[in-house]
C-alpha positions in Angstrom: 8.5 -14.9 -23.7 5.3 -12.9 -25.2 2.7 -11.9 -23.5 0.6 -13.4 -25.9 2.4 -17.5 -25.2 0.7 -19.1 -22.7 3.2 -20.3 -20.0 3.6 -23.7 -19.1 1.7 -24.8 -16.1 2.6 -28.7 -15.9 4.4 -28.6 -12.9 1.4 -27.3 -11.1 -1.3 -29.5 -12.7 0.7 -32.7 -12.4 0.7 -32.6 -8.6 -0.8 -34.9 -6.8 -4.6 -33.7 -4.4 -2.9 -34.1 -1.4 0.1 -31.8 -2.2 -2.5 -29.1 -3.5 -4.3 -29.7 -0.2 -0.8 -29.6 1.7 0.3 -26.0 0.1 -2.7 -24.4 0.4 -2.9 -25.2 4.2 0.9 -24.4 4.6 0.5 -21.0 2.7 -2.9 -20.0 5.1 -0.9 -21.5 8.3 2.1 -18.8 7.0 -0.1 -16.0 6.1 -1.8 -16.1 9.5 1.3 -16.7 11.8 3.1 -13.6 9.0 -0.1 -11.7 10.4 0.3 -12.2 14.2 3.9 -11.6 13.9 3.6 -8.4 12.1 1.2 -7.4 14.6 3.9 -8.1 17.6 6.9 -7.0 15.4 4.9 -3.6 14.9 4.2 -3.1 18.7 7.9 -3.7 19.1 9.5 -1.5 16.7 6.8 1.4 17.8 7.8 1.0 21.1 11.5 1.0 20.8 10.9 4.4 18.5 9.1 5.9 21.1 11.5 5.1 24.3 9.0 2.2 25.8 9.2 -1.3 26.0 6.0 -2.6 24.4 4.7 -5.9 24.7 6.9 -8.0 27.2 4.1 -10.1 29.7 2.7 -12.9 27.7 5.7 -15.4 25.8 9.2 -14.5 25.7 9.7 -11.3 24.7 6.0 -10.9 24.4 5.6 -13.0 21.3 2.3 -14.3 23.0 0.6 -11.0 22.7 -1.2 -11.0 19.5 -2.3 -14.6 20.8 -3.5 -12.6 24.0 -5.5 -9.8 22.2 -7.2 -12.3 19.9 -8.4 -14.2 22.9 -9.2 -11.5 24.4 -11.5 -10.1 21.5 -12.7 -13.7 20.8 -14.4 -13.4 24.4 -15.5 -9.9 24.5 -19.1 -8.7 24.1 -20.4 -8.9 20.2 -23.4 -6.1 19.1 -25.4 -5.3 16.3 -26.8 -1.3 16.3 -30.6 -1.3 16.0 -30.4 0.1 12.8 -28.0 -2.0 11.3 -29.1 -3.9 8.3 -27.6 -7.1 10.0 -26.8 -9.3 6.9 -24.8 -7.1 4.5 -23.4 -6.0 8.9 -22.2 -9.8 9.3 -20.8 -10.5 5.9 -18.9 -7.6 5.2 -16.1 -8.7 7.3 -15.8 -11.8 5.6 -15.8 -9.8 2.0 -12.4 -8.3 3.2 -10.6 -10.7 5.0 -11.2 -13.7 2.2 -9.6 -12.0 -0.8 -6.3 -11.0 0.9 -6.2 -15.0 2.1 -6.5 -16.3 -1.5 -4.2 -13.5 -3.1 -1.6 -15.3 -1.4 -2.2 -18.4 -3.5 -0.2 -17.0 -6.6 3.0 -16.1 -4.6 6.0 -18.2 -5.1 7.6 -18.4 -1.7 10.2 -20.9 -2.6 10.7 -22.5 -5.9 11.3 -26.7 -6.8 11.2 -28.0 -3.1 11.2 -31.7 -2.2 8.6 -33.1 0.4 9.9 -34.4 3.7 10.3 -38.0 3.6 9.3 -38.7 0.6 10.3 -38.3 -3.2 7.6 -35.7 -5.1 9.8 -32.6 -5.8 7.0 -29.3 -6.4 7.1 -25.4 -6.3 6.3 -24.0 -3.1 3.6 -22.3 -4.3 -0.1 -22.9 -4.4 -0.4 -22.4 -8.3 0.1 -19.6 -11.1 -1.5 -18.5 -13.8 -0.8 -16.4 -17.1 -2.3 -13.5 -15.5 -1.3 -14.4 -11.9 -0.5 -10.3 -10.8 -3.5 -9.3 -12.5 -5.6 -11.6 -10.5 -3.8 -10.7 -7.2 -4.8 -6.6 -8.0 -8.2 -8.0 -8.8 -8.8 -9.6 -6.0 -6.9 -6.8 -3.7 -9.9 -4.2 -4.8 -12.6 -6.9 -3.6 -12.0 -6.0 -0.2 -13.0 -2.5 -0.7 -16.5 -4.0 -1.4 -16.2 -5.0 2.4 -14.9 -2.0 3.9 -18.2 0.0 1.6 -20.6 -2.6 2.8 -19.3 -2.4 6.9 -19.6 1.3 6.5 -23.7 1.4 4.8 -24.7 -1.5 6.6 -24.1 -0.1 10.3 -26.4 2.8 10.0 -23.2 5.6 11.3 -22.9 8.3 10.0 -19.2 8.3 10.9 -19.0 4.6 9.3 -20.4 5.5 5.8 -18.1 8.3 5.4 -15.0 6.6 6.5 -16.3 3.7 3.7 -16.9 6.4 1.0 -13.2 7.9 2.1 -11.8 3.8 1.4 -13.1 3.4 -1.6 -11.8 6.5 -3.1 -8.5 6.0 -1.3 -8.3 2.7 -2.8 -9.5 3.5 -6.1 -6.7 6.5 -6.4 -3.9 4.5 -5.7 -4.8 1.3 -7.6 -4.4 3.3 -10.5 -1.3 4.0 -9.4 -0.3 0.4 -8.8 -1.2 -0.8 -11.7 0.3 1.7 -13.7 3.8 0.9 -11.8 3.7 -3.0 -12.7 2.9 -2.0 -16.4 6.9 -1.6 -16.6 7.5 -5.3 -15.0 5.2 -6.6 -17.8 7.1 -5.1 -20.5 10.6 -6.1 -19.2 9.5 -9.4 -18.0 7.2 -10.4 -20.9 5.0 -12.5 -18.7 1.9 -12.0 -16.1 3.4 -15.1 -14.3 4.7 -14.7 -11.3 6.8 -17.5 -10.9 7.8 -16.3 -14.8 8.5 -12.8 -13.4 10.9 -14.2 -10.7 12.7 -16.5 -13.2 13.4 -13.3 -15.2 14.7 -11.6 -12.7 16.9 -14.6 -12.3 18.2 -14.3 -15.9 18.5 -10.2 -15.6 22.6 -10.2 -14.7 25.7 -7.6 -14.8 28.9 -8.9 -15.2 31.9 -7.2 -12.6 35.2 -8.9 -12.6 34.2 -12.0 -14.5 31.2 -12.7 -11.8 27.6 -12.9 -12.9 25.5 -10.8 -10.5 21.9 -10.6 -10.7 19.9 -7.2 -11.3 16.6 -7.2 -10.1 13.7 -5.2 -11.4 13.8 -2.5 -8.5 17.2 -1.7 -9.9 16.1 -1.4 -13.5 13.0 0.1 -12.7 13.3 2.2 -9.8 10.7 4.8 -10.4 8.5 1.7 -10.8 9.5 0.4 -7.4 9.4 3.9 -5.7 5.7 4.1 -7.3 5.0 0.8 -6.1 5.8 1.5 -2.8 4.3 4.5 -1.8 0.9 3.1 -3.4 0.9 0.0 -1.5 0.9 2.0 1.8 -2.6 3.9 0.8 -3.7 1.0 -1.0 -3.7 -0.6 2.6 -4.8 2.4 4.6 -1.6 2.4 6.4 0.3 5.5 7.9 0.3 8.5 7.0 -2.8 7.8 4.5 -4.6 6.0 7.3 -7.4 8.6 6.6 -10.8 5.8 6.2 -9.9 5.5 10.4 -8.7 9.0 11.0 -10.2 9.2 14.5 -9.8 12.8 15.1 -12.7 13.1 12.8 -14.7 9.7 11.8 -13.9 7.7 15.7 -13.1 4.7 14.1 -13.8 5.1 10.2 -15.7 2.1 8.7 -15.7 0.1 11.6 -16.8 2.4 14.6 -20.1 0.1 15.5 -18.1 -3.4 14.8 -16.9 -5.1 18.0 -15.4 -8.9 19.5 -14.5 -11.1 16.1 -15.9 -9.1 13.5 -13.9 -6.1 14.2 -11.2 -8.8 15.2 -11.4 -9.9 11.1 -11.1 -5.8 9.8 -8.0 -5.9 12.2 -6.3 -8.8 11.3 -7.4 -8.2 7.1 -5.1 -5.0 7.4 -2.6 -6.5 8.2 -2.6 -9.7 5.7 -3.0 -7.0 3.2 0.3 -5.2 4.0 1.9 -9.1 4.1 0.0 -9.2 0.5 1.5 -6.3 -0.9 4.6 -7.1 0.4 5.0 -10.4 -0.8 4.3 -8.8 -4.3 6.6 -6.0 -3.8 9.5 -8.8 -2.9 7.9 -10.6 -6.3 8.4 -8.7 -8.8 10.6 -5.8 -7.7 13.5 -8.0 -5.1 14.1 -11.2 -7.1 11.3 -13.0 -5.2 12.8 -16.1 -3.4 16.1 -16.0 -4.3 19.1 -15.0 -2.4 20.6 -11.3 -2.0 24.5 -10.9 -2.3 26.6 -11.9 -1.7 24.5 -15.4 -0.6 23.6 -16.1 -4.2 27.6 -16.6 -4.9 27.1 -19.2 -2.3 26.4 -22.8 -3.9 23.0 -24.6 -2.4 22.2 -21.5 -1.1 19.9 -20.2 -3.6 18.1 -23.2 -3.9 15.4 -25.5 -2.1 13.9 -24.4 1.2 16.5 -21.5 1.2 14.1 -19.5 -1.0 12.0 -19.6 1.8 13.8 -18.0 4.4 15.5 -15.1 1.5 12.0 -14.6 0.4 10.3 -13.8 4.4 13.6 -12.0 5.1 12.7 -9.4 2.1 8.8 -9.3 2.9 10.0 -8.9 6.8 12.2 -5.8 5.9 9.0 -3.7 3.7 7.0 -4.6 6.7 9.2 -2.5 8.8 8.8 0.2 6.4 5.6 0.3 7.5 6.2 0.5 10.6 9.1 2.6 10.1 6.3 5.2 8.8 3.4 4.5 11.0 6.0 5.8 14.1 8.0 8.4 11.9 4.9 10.6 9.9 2.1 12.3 11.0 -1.3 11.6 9.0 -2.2 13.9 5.7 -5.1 15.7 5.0 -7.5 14.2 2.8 -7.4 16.6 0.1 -3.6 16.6 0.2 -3.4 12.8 0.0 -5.9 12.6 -3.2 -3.8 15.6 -4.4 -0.7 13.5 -4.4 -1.7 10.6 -6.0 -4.1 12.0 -9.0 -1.8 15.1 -10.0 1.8 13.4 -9.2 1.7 9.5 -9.0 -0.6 9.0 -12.1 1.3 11.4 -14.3 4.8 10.1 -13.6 3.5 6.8 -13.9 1.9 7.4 -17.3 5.2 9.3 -18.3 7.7 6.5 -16.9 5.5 3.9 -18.4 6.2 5.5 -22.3 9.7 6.1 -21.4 10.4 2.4 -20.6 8.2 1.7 -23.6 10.0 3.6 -26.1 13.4 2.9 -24.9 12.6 -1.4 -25.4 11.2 -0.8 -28.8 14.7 1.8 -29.4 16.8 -1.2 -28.0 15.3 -3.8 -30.5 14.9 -1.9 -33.5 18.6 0.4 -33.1 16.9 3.6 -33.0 20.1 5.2 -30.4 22.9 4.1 -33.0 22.7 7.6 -35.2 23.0 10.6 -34.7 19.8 11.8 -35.4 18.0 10.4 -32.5 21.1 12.1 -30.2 20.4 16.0 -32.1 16.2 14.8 -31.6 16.6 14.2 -28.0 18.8 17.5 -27.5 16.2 19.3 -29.0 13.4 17.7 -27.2 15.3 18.6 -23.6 16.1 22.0 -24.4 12.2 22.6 -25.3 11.4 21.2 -21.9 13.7 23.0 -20.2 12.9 26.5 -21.7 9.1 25.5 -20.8 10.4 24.7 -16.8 12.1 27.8 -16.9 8.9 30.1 -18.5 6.5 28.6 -16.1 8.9 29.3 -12.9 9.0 32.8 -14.1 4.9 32.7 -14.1 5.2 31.4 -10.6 7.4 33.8 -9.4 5.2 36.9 -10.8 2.5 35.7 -8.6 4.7 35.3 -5.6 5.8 39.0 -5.5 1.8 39.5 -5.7 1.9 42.4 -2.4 0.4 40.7 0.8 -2.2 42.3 2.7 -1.5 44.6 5.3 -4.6 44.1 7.6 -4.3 41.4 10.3 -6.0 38.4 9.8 -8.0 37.3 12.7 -8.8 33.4 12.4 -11.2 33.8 15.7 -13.1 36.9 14.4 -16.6 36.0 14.7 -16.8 33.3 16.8 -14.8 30.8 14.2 -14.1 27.9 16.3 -10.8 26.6 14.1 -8.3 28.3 12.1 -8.7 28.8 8.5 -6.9 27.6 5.7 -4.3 29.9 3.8 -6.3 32.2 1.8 -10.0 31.0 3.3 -12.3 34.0 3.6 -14.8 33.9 6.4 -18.5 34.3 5.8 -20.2 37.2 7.3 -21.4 36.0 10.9 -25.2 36.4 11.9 -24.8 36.4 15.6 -26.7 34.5 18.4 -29.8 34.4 18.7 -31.0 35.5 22.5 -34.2 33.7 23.4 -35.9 37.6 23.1 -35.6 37.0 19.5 -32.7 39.6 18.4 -29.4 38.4 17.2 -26.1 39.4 19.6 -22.5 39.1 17.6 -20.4 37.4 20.0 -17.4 39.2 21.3 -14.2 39.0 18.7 -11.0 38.7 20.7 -9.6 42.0 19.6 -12.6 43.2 21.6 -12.1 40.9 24.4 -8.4 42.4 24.7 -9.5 45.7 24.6 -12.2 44.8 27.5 -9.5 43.4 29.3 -7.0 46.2 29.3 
């Protein structure tokens, strides 16, 4: 299928209101109860990595507890700083918690499915579009606006910069994103989700006469990999949590928010990460269908099955996130934006021309001679004397002799250790309220007192 034929969208627009009205209820009802699990399943995991029980009071095994908290934050005091500007204040919550609600209206969580007690067969899905993934990472980057606005409009110095650290976290690793479904586009020749899924479908290897399927995160794995560590900054999620890094910013964007609006940045978080997930399970897993060896099962890759394979598959990334928020300390700023401008952009950009050129090679034989073999020879020898001329470079400046003299981190009065290589401005001293300036004691000199 091109990119450029429109896919056929009968079976959405020939449903009746009602079932419109019916999905879109079901698929808020799920996204909501995905989100209150998440947050118990995440208190849970946590707890067991960290030798403690975690929630077990409210509801059997503590199910109850995200219940619990939200009561508990529905009744607790609600405030507005004085110097607030108290419109953009209220409605910035409700610019990030609406988008990741209606991204979830383009993912198939099931496909043909007949209603309960009656006869109308549909797709368990809200409804698709040509461009279905393109409006999902369109209307992922609208809740930035919210996390901005939350962070001007409360009038904190702490909140603005944790906004101004968001947006340029998310507008790093959307590039990033993008850039690793570009791939999926070109294999899949479609936008569509449900098209995406179907193609997966169709993708198969054949091993002792049996037809298995080979989803996209085989065939693309640098794609998948990509994916995946974007969609953990994309969210502000472990360790690039760095918009509420409260060793520094208290609570990032939403230090002054309390009660239900801070209860909507909490719960938007987390529908996010169910977002990405559900996208990640899309078009990287096979979507709804079944794994092995349950797809060599007959009715078991059908119907309301989908449902259950497709939250089993968004249930296990979830616990990667969990798995990282209990496993890796947080990054440095500069580190993070490092990582994904000088490393995740360029491979993307260079894995994106490889999958490109190798389609185009497939269709039009360019791999049957042997001049393309005797090209690519030379092409990897070339690289490989370049590698090898630029590690000599780096090893020149590593033998660079270090200095002798003792570095002192505390000389001056310094109140935190530099970085490597940081030289330390000259220090003017106290002033003493007689006007002169005193140098504090260094601790070489306090030693020396001492002894």
């Amino acid at each position: 299928m091109s990119l450029l034929t429109p896919m056929d969208l009968t079976p959405f627009f020939n449903d009746r209101w009602w079932v419109v009205a019916v999905k879109a209820v079901l698929a808020l009802v799920l996204l909501l109860v995905l989100t209150l699990f998440t947050i118990w399943f995440e208190r849970r995991v946590v707890g067991l990595m960290q030798h403690r029980k975690g929630p077990t009071m409210n509801g059997p095994f503590g199910l109850l507890q995200s219940l619990a908290d939200g009561m508990k934050l529905m009744f607790k005091e609600d405030f507005t700083p004085t110097a607030a500007d108290k419109l953009v204040f209220m409605l910035a919550p409700f610019v990030t918690s609406i988008p990741a609600i209606t991204a979830f209206a383009v993912i198939p969580v099931a496909g043909e499915v007949r209603i309960p007690f009656t006869d109308i067969t549909t797709p368990l899905q809200v409804t698709d579009l040509p461009v279905s993934v393109l409006f999902i990472v369109a209307i992922a980057s609208v809740g930035v606006y919210g996390i901005v606005l939350a962070g001007w409009s409360s009038g904190s110095t702490y909140a603005l910069l944790g906004a101004l650290r968001s947006s340029a976290q998310v507008i790093s690793y959307e590039v990033a994103m993008g850039l690793a479904l570009v791939a999926v586009f070109l294999y899949a020749g479609s936008l569509s989700t449900s098209e995406i899924v179907a193609k997966q479908a169709e993708a198969t290897i054949s091993i002792a006469g049996v037809n298995l399927p080979v989803w996209y995160a085989v065939q693309l794995f640098p794609s998948f990999l990509i994916y995946l560590v974007s969609m953990v900054g994309e969210t502000n999620r472990a360790p690039f949590d760095l918009p509420e890094a409260e060793g520094e910013l208290v609570g990032g964007f939403h230090t002054e928010y309390s009660s239900m609006r801070f209860a909507m940045f909490f719960m938007a978080e987390y529908m996010n990460m169910i977002t990405v997930s559900a996208l990640a399970t899309t078009l990287f897993l096979g979507g709804f269908h079944a794994p092995l060896p349950f797809n060599l099962i007959p009715g078991l890759d059908s119907g309301w099955w989908g449902l259950l394979w497709f939250l089993l598959k968004v249930v296990v990334l979830l616990f990667g996130f969990v798995w990282l928020r209990g496993t890796l300390p947080r990054m440095r700023y500069d580190q993070f934006m490092h990582f994904g401008w000088k490393w995740l952009i360029p491979i993307s950009l260079a894995w994106i021309v490889f999958v490109a050129v190798l389609k185009q090679g497939r269709q039009q034989g360019w791999f049957a001679g042997p001049g393309f073999w005797g090209a690519a020879a030379v092409i990897v020898v070339v690289l490989l004397a370049l590698s090898f001329l630029g590690g000599k470079g780096e090893d020149k400046l590593s033998d660079a002799p270090e200095p002798t003299e003792e570095f002192d981190a505390f000389a001056g009065g310094f109140p935190v250790p530099p970085m490597k290589g940081q030289v330390l401005p000259e220090f003017a001293g106290v002033l003493r309220p007689d006007g002169q300036h005193e140098t504090p004691p260094t601790r070489s000199t306090t030693e020396e007192a001492g002894s």
